[in-house]
N, C-alpha and C positions, 0 to 999 in steps of 0.2 A: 504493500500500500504506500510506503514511504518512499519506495522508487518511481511508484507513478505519478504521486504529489509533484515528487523533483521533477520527471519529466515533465511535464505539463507544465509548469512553472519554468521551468530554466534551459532547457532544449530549446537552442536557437533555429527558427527558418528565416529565410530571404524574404525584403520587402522592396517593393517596387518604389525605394528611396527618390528616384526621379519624378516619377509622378508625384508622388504627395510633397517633394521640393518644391514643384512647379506650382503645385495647390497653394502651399504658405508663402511662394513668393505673390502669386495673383492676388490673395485675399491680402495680402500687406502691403502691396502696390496702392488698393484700390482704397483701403482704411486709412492711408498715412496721407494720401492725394489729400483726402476729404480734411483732413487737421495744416499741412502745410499751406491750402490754399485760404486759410483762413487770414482776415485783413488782420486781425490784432496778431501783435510779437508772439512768437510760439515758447511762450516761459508760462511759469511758477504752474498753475492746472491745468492749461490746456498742453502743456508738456507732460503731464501726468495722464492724461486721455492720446497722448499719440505712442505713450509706451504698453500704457494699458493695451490703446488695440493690436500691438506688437504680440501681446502675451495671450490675448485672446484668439490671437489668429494662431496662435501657438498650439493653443488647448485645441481649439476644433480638427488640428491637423493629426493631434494625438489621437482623439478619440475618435477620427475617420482609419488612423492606422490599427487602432485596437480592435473595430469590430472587423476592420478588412482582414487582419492577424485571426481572427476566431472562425469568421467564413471559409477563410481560404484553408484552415486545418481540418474543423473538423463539420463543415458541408461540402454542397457538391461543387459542382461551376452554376448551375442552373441558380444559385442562390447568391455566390460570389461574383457572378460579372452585372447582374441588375444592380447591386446594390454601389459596383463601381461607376456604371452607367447614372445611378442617383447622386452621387458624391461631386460629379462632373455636373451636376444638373444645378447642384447649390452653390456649384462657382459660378455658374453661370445667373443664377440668382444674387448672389453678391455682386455682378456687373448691374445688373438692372437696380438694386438698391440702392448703388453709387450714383447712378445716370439718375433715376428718381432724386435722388436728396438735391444736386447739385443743381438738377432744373427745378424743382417743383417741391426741396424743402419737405418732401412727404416720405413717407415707409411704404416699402414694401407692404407691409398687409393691409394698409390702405386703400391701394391700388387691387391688392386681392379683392378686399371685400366690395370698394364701390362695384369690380365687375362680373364680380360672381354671388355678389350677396343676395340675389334679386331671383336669380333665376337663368337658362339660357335664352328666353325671349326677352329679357333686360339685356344679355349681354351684346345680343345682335342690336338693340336697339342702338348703342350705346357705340360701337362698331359704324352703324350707319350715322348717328350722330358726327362722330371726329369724322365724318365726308370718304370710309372707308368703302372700297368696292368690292366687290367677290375677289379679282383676280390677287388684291392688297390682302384680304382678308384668307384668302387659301394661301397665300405663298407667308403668311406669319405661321400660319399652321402647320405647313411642309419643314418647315423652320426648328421650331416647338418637337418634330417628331423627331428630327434631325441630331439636335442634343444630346439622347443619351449614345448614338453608334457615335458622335464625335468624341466620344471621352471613351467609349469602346475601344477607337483606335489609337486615341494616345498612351491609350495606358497599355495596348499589346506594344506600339511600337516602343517606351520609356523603359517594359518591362525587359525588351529584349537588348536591349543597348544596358540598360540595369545587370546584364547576368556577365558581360565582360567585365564587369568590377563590382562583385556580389557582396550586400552587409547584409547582414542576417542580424535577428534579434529575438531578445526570449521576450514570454511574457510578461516575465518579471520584472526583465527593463522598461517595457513600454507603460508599465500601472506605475515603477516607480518614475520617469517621466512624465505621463501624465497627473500622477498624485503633487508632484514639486510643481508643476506650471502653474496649477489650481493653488497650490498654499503659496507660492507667492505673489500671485493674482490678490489671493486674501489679501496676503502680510502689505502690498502695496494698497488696496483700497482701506483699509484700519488705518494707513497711517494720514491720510488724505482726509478722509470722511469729514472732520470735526470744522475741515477750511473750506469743504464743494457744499455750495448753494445749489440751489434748487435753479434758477434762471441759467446759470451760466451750465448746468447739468442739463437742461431741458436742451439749451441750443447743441451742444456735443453728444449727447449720446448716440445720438442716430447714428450716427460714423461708426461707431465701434463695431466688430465683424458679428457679433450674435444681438445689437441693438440697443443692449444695456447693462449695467454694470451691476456684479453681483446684488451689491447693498447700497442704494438710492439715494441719495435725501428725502427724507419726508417731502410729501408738497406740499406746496403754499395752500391755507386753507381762511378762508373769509368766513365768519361768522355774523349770519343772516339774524336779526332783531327777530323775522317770522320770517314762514318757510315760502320762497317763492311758488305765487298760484299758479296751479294748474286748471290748462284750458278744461272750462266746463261739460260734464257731459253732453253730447250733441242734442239728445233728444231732450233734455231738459232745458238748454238755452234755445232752443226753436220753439217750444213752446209757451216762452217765456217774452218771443219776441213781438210787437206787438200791431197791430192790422194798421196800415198804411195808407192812406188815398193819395191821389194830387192830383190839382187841378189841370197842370201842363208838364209836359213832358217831353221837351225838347231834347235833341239827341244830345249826346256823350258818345264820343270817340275816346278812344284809350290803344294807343301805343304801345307796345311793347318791344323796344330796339334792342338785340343782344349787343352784351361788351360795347357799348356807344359811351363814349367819356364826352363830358362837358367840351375839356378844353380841347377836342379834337372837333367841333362845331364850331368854325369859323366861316367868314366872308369866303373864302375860296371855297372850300368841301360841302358846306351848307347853305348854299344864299336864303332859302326860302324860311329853311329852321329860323335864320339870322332875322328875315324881315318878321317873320309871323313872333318872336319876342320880344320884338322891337314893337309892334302897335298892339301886344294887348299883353297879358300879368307875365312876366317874369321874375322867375325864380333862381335869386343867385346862389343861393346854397342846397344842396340838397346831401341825404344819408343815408349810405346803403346798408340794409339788412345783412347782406350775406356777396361774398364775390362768385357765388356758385346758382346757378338757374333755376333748378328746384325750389332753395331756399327762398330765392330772390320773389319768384311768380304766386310762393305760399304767401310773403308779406304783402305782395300786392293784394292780391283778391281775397285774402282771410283780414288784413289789417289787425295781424300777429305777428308777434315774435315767431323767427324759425323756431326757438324752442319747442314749439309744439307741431311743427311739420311730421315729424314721423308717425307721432300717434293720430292726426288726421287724417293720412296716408294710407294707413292701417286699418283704423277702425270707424270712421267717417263714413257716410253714405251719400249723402248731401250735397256735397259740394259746399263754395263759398255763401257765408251769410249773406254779403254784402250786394252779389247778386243775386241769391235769393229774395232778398229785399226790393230790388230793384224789379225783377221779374213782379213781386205782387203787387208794383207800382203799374205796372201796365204794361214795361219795355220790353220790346224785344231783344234778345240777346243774338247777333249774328259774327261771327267769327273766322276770320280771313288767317290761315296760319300758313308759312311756309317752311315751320320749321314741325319737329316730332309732337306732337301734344302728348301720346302715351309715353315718351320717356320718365321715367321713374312714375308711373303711374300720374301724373299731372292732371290729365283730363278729369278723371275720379276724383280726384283730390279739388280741382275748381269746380267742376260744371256737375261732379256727383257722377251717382251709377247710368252709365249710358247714356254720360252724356245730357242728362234731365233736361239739365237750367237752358242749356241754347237751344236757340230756336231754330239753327242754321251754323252749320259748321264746315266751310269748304279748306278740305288741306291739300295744298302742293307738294307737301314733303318728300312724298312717293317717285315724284316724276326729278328720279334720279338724272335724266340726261341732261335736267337744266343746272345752270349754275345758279347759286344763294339770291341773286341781287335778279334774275329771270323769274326766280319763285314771287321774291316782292311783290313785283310786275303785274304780275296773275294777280295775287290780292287785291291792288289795287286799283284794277280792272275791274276784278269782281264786283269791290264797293262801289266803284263809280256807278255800274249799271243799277244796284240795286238803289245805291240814292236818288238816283232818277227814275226808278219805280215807282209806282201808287203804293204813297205808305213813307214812303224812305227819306222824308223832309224831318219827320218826330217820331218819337216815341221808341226809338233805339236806340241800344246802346252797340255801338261797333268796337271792336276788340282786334288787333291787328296784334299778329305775335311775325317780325318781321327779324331777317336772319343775316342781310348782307354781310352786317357788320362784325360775324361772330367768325372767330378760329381767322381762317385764314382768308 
């Protein structure tokens, strides 16, 4: 028994030293970019996070060697080359984490969830949203399948260039390697802890190769006098709301311009915006709810906080009160969109189940072969004729969700 302990334990085999080299140099290239390229001097903490992610890129490389050391003894290959094909798969996820933080300051499972949280009919939407085609869309996927036979090859060809200069290692090297990376992983964040804040933690961690650091800062926590309200149950604030008449009812037009900035409305790009502010109320300041379009279209038409966007999203029937209101006022609701309405369920979420509240909903979004600013077009076409209908001088309200201006 005592001889099988030791073999097991201290019987060295050969590891494919080159490949998982190449793994800890790629994950410490792409960790140490993210701290170097930062504007402030790279001293006192944030040189403690560019070593940290040195040591962490360390530990993940040990413990991709320990379970590839157990696969490769004592399973088959059918079990040992997936699991190398996956290892190749999280370097390649550590590229996308880096390319995410750098443009867009976000995580990885962020980007999982906004595009896989929903559903695969969220995902395609979401696909045709960024202006993605089938041929764009199949060749990310050929792509996507392509990764793990790429890390298949590198590691047959590393292994075999690996066996003209063979290092082999026991078990018992590789726990006592990995057991010291991790204890001085600790011994550096205990000596740290007592001087890293919570902000200057918040802006670094992302960088580091597994996202965060063993033992945290507590965070920042505000203490509310009472607890912030929640939106009312739907069925008791509609029945709470209270019967409407009016005498006239003139129409309402309401806009909806994706990503349009103020200061990008000028005398050259805008003349007519420019005149039409000029002879009747303008508004020099305005404040946005959210820089994100769901959010944004929730505070328009609910006149909420996003806070409560997901649970209207959810569990909501109805739609927007505020057109609800206006509907019991007598108006019609007609609506000119050229961009997705069901993206993140929107339509439900404003106009209620199927669509209820409008009276008229024509979408361009479909007629993929035009471009953004040709969809407008349509719309605005559309209204034209319908305002010169019998009817179309009052008593609507028109709702335009226009797209030129969004992405690219």
């Amino acid at each position: 028994m005592l001889q099988r302990i030791k073999k097991f334990f201290f019987e060295k085999h050969e590891i494919n030293y080159l490949y998982f080299s190449f793994f800890f140099v790629a994950v410490s290239i792409l960790s140490l970019s993210h701290f170097l390229f930062l504007e402030e001097p790279l001293s006192g903490l944030r040189l403690f996070f560019l070593l940290y992610a040195l040591g962490q890129a360390f530990l993940e490389v040990w413990v991709f060697i320990l379970i590839a050391y157990i696969l490769r003894r004592w399973t088959s290959s059918s079990v040992f080359y997936p699991f190398i094909a996956l290892s190749f798969t999280v370097l390649l996820l550590h590229f996308t984490a880096f390319t995410l933080l750098r443009l867009m300051d976000a995580s990885i499972t962020y980007i999982f969830k906004f595009l896989f949280g929903r559903g695969f009919d969220h995902l395609t939407t979401v696909f045709l949203a960024l202006g993605m085609n089938m041929g764009m869309i199949a060749t990310i996927v050929f792509v996507l399948v392509s990764i793990p036979f790429l890390g298949l090859l590198l590691y047959w060809g590393t292994s075999y260039i690996a066996r003209l200069s063979p290092w082999k290692l026991s078990l018992q090297q590789i726990i006592a390697a990995l057991a010291m990376t991790g204890a001085s992983l600790c011994c550096l964040e205990v000596l740290v802890h007592q001087h890293l804040e919570r902000p200057l933690y918040n802006k670094l961690h992302k960088g580091l190769p597994l996202g965060r650091a063993f033992y945290p800062p507590e965070p920042r926590c505000i203490t509310l006098k009472e607890p912030r309200v929640r939106l009312k149950n739907e069925a008791h604030l509609r029945e709470a709301l209270p019967f409407l008449t009016a005498v006239d009812t003139p129409n309402i037009y309401f806009f909806v311009i994706e990503t349009l900035r103020k200061d990008f409305v000028t005398e050259e790009t805008a003349p007519h915006l420019m005149a039409f502010a000029k002879e009747n109320l303008n508004i020099s300041s305005s404040y946005a709810n959210s820089n994100w379009t769901p959010l944004s279209w929730f505070s328009l038409f609910h006149s909420n906080l996003p806070f409560s966007w997901a649970l209207v999203r959810d569990e909501w029937k109805g739609g927007s009160i505020p057109l609800a209101l206006l509907k019991q006022l007598g108006y019609k609701i007609r609506v000119y969109s050229s961009t997705d309405l069901s993206y993140f369920d929107m339509d439900r979420a404003i106009f209620g189940e199927n669509r209820s509240l409008a009276t008229r909903i024509e979408e361009h979004f479909f007629q993929r072969d035009l471009e953004p600013c040709d969809r407008d077009t349509l719309c605005i076409d559309s209204f034209e004729r319908d305002l010169k209908a019998e009817g179309g001088k009052a008593g609507n309200l028109y709702i335009f969700f226009l797209d030129a201006t969004h992405s690219e």
